[in-house]
C-alpha positions in Angstrom: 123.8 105.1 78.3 124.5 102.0 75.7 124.8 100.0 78.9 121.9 101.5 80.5 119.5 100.8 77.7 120.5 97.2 77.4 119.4 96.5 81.0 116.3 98.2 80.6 115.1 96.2 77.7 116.2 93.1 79.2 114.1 94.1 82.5 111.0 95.2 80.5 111.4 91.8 78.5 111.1 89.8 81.6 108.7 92.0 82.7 106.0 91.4 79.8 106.6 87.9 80.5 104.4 87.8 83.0 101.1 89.4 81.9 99.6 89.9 85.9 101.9 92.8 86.4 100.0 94.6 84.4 96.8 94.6 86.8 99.0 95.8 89.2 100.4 98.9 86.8 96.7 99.7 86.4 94.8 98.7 89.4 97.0 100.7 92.1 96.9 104.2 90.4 92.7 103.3 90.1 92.0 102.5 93.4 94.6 105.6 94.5 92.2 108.2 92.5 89.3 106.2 93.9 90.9 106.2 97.4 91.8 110.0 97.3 88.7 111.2 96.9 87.2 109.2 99.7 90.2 110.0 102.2 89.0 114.0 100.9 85.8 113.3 102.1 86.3 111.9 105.3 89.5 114.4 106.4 87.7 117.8 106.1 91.0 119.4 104.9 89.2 122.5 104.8 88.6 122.8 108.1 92.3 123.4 108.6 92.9 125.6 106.0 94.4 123.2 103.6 93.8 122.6 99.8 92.6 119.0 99.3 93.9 119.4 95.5 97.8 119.5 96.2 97.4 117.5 98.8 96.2 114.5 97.1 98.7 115.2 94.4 101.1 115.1 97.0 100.1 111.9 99.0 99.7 109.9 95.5 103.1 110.7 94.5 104.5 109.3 98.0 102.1 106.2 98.1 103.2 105.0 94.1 107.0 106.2 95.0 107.1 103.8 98.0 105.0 101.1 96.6 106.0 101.2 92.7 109.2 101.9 93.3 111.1 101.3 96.7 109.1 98.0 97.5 109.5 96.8 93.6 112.9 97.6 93.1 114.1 96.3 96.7 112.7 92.9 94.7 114.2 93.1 92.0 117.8 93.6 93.5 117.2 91.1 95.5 116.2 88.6 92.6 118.5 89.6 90.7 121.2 88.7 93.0 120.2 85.0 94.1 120.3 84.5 90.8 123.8 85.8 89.9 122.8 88.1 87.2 124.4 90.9 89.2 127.6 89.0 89.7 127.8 88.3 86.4 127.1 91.6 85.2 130.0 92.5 87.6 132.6 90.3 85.4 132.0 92.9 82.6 132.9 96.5 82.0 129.7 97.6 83.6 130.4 99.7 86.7 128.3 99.0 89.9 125.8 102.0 89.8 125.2 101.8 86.0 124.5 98.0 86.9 122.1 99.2 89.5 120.3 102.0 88.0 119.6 100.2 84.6 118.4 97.8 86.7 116.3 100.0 88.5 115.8 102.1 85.1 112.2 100.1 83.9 110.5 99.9 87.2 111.4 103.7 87.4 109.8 104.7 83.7 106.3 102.5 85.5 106.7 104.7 88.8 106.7 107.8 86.8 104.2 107.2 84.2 101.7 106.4 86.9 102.7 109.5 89.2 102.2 112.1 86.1 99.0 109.9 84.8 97.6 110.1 88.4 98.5 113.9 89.0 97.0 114.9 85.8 93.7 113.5 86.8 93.8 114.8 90.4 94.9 118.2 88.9 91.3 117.8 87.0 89.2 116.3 89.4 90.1 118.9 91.8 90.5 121.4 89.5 93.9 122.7 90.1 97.0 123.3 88.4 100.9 123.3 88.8 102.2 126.9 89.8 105.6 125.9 90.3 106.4 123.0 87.9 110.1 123.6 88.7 109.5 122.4 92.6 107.2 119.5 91.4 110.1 118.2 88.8 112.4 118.8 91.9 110.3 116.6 94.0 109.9 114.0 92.0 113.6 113.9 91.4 114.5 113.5 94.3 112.0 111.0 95.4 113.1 108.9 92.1 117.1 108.9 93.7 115.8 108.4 97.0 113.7 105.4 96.8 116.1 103.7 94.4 119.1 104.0 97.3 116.7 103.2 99.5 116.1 100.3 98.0 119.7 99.7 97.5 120.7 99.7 101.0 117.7 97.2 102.0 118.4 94.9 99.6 121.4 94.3 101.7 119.5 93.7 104.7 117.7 90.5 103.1 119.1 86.9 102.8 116.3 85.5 100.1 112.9 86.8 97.8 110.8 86.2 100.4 112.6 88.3 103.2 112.1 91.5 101.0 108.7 91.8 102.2 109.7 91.5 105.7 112.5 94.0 105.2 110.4 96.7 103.3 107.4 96.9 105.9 108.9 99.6 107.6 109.8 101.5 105.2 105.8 100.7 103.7 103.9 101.5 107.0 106.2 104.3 109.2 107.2 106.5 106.0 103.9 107.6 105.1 102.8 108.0 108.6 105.8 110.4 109.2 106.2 111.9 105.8 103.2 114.1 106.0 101.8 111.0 103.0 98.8 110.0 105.0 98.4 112.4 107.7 99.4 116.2 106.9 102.1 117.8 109.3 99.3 121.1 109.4 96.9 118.8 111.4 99.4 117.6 114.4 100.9 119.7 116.8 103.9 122.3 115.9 106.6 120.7 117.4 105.7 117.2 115.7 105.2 119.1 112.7 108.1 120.9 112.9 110.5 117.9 114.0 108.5 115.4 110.7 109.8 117.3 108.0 113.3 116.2 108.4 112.1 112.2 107.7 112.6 111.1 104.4 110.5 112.1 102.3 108.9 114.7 104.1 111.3 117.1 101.5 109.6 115.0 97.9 106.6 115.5 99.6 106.6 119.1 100.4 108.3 120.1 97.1 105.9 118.2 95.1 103.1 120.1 97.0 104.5 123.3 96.4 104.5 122.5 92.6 100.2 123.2 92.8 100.5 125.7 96.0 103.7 128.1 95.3 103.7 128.2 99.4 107.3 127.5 99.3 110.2 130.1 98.4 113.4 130.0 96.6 114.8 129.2 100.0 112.2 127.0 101.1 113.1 124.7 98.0 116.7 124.7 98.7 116.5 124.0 102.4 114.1 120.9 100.8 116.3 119.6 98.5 119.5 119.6 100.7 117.1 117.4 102.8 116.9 115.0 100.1 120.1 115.0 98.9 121.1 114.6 102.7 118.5 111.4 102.8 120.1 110.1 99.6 123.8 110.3 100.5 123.0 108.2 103.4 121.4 105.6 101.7 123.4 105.4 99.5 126.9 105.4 101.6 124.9 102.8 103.4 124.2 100.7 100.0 127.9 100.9 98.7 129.0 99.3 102.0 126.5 96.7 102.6 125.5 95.9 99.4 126.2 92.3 98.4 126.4 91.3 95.0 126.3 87.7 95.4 124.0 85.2 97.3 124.2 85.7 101.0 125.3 82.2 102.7 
């Protein structure tokens, strides 16, 4: 934890270094609320039986899990390597995941200050509440692991910076599409339905949902969350063997 804590305060001091990343902390969970309500309008989720409150909640915490954390993250691994701070680090008793997830550890705090601030005022605007906190805390657990090996494993796919974008676009445009994010699995046909809730985080998504619905059971949960884990494990086998801590030549 001592080690943890150091490389959070040394992110969040290079962080407030640069005053425009601010905008960004603000301006996407604004123009998600302002979005969410538009998308509501134009969908009519009532038409197929589906609650636009949770849903919202649901598709806001995927949007700000990919973009404030996975894309953000994937950066800063990434950065951090070309410029040897993660070598460095390495010459020292830290071990390699505490390395990575107090590096990880500020942009996490940013991803889940704007996922609860954004939820709260869904929950309001749409006047709903959480049924089964329990499966929302679940979801955004394992959304929080996920996106962070995610980003793990595609740091290693990228030689410099400027590649990260590259690297990160599918993750940015197929994972929503698939994930039930922007388009609910209710509204496409069974067997698509059916066969999407075994991508990534089709499990954070569903779970988070649940957390305003109660529509899933005990069982439900736990067939969710084995998903996630699963999702995890790979990504972050994948990380541990591709993972470069030095500047790729």
């Amino acid at each position: 934890m001592r080690h943890m804590k150091a490389l959070f305060r040394i992110e969040w001091k290079l962080f407030n270094r640069i005053k425009a990343n601010y905008i960004f902390v603000l301006f996407v969970p604004l123009m998600l609320l302002v979005s969410m309500r538009f998308v509501q309008d134009q969908m009519e989720l009532d038409k197929h039986g589906l609650n636009p409150g949770p849903l919202m909640v649901s598709t806001a915490v995927g949007i700000l899990l990919i973009f404030s954390l996975y894309s953000s993250v994937t950066g800063l691994y990434v950065a951090r390597r070309e410029e040897l701070v993660l070598k460095r680090l390495r010459t020292g008793e830290v071990s390699d995941p505490v390395i990575l997830a107090g590096g990880a550890s500020m942009y996490i705090t940013i991803a889940v200050v704007q996922i609860v601030a954004v939820a709260v005022v869904l929950s309001v605007m749409f006047g709903v509440a959480p049924r089964q906190p329990l499966a929302a805390a679940a979801g955004l657990l394992t959304g929080v692991v996920l996106m962070t090996a995610m980003a793990a494993a595609t740091a290693a796919l990228c030689r410099t910076v400027e590649s990260v974008l590259v690297a990160t676009l599918p993750a940015v445009f197929v994972l929503p599409m698939i994930s039930g994010i922007y388009i609910p699995r209710e509204v496409l046909p069974e067997a698509l339905g059916d066969a999407l809730l075994f991508a990534p985080l089709s499990p954070t998504v569903d779970l988070v949902r649940s957390g305003w619905t109660g529509e899933l059971t005990a069982a439900g949960a736990s067939i969710r969350g084995v998903l996630a884990i699963a999702w995890t494990a790979l990504f972050a086998w994948l990380a541990a063997r591709r993972f470069r801590w030095e500047p790729r030549t």
